[in-house]
C-alpha positions as CSV (number, residue, x, y, z in Angstrom):
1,X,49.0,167.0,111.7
2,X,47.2,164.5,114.0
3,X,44.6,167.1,114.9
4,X,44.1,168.4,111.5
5,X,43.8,164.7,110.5
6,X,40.7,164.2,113.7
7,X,39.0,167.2,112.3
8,X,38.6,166.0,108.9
9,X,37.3,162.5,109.6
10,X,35.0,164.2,111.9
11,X,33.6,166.8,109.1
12,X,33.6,163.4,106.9
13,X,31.8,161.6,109.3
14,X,29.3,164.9,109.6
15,X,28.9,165.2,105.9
16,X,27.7,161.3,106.0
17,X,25.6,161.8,108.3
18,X,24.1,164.6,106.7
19,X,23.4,162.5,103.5
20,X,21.9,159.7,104.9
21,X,19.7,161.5,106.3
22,X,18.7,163.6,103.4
23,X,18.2,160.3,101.5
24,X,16.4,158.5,104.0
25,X,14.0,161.9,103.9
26,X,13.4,161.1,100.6
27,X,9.9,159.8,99.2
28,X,9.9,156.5,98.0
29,X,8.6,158.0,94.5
30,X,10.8,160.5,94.3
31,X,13.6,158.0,94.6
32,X,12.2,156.0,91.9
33,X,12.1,159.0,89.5
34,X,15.7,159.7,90.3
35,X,16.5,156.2,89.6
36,X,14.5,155.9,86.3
37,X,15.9,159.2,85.0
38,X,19.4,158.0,85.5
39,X,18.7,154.8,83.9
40,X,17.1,157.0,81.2
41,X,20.5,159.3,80.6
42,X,23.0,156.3,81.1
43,X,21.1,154.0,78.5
44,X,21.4,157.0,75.9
């Protein structure tokens, strides 16, 4: 069980890591848009 337990944090942790760097690839502008449209789809 412990082991199981190590490997999923660690595939966690991985994942994490993956997104911030996806989102720290992002353009600034692109980011913006993103933002906007949500703000756009929640205030409707």
């Amino acid at each position: 069980t412990g082991k199981f337990k190590n490997t999923t944090f660690h595939s966690l942790g991985e994942v994490e890591s993956r997104l911030v760097e996806v989102i720290s690839k992002l353009d600034k502008d692109t980011l913006k848009s993103i933002t906007l449209f949500n703000w756009i789809k929640t205030a409707f």
